[in-house]
N, CA, C and O atoms as a GROMACS GRO file, in nm:
protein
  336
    1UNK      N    1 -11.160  -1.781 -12.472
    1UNK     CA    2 -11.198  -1.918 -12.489
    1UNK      C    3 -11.290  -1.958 -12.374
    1UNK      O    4 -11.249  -1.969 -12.258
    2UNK      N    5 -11.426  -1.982 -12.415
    2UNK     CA    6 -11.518  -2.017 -12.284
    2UNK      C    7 -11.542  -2.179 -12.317
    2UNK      O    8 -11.580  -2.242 -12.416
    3UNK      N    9 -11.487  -2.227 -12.138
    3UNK     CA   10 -11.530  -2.383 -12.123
    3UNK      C   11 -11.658  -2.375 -12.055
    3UNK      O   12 -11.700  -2.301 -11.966
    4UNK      N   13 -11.719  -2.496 -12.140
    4UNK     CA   14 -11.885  -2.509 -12.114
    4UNK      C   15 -11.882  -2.590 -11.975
    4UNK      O   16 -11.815  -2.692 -11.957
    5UNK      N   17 -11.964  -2.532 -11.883
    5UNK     CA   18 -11.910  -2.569 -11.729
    5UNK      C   19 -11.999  -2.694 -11.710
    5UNK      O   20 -12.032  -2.705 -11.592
    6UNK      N   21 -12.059  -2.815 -11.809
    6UNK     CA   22 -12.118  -2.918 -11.781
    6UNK      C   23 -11.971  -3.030 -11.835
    6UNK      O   24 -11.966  -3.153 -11.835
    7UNK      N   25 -11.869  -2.931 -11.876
    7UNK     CA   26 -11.759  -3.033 -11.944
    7UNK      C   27 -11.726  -3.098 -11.728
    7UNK      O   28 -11.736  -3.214 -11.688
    8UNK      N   29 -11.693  -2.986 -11.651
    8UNK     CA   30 -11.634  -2.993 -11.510
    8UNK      C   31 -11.699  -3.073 -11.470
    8UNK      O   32 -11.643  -3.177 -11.435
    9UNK      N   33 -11.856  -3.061 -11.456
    9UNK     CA   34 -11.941  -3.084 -11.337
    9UNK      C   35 -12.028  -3.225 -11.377
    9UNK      O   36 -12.071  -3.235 -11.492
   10UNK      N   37 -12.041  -3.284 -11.322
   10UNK     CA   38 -12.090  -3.449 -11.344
   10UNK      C   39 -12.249  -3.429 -11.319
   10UNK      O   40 -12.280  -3.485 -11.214
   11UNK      N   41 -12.367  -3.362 -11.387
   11UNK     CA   42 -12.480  -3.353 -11.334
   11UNK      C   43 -12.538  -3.418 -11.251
   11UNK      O   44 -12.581  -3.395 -11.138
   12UNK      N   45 -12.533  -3.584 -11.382
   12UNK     CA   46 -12.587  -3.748 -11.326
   12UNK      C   47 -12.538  -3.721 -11.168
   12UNK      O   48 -12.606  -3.722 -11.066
   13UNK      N   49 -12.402  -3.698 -11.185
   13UNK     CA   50 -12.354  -3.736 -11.014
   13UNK      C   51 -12.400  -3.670 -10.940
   13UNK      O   52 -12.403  -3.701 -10.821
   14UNK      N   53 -12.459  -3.539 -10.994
   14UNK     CA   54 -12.498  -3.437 -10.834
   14UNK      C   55 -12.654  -3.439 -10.833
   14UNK      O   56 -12.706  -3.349 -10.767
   15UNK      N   57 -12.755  -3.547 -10.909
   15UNK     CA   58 -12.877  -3.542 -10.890
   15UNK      C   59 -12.872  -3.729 -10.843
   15UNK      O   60 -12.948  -3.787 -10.765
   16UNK      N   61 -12.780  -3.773 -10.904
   16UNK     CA   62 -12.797  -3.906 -10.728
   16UNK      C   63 -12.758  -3.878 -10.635
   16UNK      O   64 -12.813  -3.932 -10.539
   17UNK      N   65 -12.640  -3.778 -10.603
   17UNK     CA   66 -12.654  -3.772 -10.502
   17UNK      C   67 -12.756  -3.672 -10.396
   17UNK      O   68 -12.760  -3.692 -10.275
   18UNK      N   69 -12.807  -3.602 -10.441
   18UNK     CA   70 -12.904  -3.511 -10.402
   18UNK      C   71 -13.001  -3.628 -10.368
   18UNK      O   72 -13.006  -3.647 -10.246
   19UNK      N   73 -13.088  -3.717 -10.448
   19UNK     CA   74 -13.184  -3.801 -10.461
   19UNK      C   75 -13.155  -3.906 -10.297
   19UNK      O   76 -13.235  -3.949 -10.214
   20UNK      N   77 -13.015  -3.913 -10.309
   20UNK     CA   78 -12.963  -3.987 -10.176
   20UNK      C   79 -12.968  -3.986 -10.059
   20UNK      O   80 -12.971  -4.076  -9.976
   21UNK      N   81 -12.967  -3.812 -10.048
   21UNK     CA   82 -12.916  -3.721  -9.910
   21UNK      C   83 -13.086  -3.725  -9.918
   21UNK      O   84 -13.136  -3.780  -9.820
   22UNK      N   85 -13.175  -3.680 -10.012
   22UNK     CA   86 -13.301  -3.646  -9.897
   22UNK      C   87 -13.387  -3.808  -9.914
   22UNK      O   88 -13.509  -3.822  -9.907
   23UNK      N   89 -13.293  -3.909  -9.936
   23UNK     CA   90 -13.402  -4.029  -9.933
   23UNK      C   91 -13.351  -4.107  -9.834
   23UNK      O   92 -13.409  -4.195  -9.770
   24UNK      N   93 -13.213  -4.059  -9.824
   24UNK     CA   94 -13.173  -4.094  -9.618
   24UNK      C   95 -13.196  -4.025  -9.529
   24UNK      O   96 -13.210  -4.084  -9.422
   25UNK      N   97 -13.209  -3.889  -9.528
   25UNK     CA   98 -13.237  -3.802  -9.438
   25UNK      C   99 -13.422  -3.912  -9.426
   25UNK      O  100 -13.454  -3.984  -9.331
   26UNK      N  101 -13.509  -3.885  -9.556
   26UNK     CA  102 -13.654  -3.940  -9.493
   26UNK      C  103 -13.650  -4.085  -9.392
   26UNK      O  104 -13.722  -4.117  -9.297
   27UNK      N  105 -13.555  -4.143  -9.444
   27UNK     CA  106 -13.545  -4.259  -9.394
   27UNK      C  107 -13.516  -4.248  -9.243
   27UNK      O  108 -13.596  -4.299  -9.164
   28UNK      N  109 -13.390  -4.176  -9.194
   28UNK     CA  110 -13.379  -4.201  -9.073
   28UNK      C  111 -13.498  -4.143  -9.024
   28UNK      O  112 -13.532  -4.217  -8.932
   29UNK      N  113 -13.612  -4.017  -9.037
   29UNK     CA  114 -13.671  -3.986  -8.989
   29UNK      C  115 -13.801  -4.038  -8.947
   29UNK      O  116 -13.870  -4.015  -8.847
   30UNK      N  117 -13.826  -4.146  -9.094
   30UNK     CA  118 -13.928  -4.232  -9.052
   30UNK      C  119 -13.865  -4.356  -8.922
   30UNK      O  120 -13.932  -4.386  -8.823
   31UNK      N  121 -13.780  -4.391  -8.940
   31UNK     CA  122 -13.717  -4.484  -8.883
   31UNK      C  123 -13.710  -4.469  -8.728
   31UNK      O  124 -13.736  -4.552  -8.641
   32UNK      N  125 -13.665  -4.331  -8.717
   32UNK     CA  126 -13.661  -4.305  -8.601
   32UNK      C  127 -13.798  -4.268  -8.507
   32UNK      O  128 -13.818  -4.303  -8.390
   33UNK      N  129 -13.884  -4.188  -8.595
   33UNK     CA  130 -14.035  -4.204  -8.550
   33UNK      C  131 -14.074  -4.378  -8.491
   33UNK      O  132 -14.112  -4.434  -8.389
   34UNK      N  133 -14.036  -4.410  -8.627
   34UNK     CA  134 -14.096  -4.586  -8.602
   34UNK      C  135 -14.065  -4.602  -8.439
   34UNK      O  136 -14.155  -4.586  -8.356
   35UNK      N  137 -13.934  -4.632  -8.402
   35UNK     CA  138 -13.842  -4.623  -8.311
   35UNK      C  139 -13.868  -4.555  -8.159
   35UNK      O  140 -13.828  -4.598  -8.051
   36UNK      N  141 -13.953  -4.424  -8.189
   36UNK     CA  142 -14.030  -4.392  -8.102
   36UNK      C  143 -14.131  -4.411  -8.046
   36UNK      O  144 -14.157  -4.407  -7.925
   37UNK      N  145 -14.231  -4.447  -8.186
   37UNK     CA  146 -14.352  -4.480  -8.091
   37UNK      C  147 -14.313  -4.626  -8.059
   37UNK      O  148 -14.309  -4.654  -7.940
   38UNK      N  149 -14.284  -4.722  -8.148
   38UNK     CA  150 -14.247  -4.840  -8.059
   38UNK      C  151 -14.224  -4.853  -7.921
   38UNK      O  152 -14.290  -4.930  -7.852
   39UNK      N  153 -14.075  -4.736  -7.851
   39UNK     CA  154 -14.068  -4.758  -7.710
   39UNK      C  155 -14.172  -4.641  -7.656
   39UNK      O  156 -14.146  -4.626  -7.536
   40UNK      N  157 -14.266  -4.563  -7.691
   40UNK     CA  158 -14.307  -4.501  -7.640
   40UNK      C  159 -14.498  -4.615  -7.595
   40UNK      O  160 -14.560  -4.626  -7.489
   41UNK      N  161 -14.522  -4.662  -7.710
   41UNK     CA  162 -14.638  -4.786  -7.713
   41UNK      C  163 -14.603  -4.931  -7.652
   41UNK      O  164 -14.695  -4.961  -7.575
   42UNK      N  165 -14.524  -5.012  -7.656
   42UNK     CA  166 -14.502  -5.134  -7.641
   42UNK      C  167 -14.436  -5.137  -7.488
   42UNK      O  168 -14.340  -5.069  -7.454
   43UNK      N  169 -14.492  -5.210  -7.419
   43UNK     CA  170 -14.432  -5.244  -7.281
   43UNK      C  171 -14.323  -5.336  -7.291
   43UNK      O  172 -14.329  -5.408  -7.391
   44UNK      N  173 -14.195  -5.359  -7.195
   44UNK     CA  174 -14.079  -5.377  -7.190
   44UNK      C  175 -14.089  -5.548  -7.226
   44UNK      O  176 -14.146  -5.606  -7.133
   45UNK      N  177 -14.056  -5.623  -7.314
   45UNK     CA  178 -14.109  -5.752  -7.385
   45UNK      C  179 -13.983  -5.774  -7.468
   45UNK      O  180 -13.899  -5.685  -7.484
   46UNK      N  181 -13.970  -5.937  -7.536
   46UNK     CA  182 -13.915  -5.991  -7.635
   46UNK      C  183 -13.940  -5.871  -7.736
   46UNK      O  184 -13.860  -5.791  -7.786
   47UNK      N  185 -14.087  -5.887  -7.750
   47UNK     CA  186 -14.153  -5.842  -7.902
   47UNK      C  187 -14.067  -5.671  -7.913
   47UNK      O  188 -14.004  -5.608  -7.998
   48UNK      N  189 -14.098  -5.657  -7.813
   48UNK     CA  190 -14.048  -5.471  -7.792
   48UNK      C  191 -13.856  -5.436  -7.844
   48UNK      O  192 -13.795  -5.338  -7.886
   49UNK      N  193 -13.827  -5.560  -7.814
   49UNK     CA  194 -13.645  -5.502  -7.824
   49UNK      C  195 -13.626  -5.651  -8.008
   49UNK      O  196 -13.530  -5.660  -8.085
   50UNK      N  197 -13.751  -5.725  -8.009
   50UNK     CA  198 -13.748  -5.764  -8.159
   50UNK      C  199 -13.760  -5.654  -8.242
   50UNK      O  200 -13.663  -5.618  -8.308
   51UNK      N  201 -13.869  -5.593  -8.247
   51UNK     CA  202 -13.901  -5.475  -8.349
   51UNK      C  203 -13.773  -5.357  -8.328
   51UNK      O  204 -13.718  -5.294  -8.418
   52UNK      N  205 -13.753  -5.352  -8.226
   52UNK     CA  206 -13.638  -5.231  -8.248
   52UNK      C  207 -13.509  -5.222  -8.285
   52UNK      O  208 -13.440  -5.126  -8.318
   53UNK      N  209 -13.466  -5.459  -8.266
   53UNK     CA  210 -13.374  -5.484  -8.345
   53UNK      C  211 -13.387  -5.422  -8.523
   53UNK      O  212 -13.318  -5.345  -8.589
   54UNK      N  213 -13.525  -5.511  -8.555
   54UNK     CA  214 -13.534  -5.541  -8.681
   54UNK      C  215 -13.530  -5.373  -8.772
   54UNK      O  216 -13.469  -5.338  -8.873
   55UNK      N  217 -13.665  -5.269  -8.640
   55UNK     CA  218 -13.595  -5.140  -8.689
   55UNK      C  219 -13.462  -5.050  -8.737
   55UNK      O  220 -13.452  -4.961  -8.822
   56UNK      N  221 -13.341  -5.128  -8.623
   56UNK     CA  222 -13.209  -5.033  -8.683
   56UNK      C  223 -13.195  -5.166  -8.814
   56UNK      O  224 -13.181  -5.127  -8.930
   57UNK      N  225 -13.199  -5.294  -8.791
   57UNK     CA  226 -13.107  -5.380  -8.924
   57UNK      C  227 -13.182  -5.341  -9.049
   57UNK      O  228 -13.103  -5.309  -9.138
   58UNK      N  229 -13.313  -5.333  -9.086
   58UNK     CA  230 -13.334  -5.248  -9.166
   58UNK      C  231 -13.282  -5.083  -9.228
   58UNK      O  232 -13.232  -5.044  -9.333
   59UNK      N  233 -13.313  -5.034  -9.132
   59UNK     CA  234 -13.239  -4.882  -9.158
   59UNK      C  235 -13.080  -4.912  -9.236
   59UNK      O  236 -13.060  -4.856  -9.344
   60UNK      N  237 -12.955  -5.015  -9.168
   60UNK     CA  238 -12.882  -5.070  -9.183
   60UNK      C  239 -12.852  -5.069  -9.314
   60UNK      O  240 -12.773  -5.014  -9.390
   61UNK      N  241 -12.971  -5.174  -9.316
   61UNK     CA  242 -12.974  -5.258  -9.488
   61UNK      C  243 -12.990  -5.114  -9.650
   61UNK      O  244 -12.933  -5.087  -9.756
   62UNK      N  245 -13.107  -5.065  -9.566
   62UNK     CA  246 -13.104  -4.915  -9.667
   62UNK      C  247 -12.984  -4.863  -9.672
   62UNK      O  248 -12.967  -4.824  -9.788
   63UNK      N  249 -12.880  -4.839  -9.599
   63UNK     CA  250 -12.815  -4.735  -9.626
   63UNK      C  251 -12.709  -4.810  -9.697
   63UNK      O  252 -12.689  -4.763  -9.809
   64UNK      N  253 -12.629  -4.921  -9.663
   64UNK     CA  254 -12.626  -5.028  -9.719
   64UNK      C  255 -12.642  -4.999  -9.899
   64UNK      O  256 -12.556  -4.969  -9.982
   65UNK      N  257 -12.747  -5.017  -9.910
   65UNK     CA  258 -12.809  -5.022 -10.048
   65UNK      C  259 -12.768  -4.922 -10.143
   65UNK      O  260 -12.723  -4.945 -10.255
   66UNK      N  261 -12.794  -4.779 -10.074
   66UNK     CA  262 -12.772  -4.642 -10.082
   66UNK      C  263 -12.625  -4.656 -10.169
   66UNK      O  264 -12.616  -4.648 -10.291
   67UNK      N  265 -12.501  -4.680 -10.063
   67UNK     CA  266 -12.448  -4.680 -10.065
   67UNK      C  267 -12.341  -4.740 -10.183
   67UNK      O  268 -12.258  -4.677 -10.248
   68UNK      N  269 -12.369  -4.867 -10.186
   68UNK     CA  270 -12.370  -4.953 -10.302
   68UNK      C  271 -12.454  -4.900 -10.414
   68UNK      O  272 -12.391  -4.884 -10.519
   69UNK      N  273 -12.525  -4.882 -10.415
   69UNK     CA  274 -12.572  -4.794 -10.516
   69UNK      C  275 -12.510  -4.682 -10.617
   69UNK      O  276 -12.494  -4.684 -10.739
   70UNK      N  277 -12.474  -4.563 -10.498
   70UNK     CA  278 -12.440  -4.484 -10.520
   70UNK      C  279 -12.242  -4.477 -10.555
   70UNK      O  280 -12.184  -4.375 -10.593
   71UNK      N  281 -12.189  -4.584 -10.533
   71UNK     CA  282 -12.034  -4.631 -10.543
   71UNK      C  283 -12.051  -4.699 -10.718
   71UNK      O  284 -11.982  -4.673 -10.817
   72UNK      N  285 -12.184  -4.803 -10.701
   72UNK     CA  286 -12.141  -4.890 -10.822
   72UNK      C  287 -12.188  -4.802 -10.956
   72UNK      O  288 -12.151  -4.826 -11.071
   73UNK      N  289 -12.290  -4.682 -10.910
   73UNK     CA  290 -12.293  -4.573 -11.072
   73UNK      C  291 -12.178  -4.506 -11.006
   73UNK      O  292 -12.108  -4.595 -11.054
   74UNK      N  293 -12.098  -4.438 -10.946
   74UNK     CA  294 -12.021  -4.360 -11.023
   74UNK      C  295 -11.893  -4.412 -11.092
   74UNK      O  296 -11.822  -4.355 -11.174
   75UNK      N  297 -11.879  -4.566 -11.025
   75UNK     CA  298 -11.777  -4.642 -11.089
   75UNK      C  299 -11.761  -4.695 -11.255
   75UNK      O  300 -11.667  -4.714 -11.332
   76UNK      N  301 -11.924  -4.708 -11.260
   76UNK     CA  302 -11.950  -4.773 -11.416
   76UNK      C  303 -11.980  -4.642 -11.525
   76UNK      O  304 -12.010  -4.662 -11.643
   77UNK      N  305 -11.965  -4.490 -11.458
   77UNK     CA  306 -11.988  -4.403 -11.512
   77UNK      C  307 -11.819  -4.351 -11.525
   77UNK      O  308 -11.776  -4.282 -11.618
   78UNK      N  309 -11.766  -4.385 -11.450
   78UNK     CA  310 -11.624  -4.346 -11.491
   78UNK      C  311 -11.534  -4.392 -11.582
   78UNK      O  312 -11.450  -4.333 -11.651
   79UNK      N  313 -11.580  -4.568 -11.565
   79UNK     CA  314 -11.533  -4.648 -11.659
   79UNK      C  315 -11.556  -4.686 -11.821
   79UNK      O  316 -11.484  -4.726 -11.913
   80UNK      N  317 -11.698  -4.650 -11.803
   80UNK     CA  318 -11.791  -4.651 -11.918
   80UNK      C  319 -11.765  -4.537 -12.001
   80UNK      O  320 -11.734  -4.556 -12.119
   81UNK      N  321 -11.772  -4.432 -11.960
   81UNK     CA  322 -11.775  -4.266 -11.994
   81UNK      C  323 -11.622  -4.237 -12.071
   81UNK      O  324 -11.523  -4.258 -12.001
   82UNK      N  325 -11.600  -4.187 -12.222
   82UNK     CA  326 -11.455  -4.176 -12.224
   82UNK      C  327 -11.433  -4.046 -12.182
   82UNK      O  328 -11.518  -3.960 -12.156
   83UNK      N  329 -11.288  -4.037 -12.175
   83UNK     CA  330 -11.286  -3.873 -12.071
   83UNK      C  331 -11.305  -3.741 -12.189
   83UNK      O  332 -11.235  -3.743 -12.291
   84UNK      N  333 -11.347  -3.694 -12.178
   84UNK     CA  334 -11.375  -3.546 -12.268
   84UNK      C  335 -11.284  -3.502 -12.329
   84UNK      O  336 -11.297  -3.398 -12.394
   0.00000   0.00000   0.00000
């Protein structure tokens, strides 16, 4: 008796989350660039520790998003979905 191994495995779920991991990984990397040249360009100022606030509360807010995102499909896919 062969079980068809897409009955186990949640595709949807493992291509958001794939889509997730390398769209946070880009994120911190731009973020953190940002982050760099900022203190590496801007002399020691308001403006200098504004932008580097607003840099992490952004980053923040993405992951944030991500996150929620990625909680509220697998919730409405569990609920929605009858079980096999």
């Amino acid at each position: 008796m062969l079980i068809d191994i897409t009955e186990w495995i949640n595709v949807e779920a493992i291509q958001l989350l794939t889509h997730h991991t390398s769209a946070v990984v880009a994120a911190v990397v731009l973020f953190w660039f940002v982050g760099w040249l900022v203190k590496r360009t801007l002399h020691d100022s308001i403006m200098k520790r504004i932008v580097l606030l607003l840099d992490e509360l952004v980053l923040v807010c993405i992951f944030a998003y991500f996150v929620y995102e990625l909680l509220f499909f697998l919730y409405l896919r569990m609920r929605v979905l009858p079980p096999s």
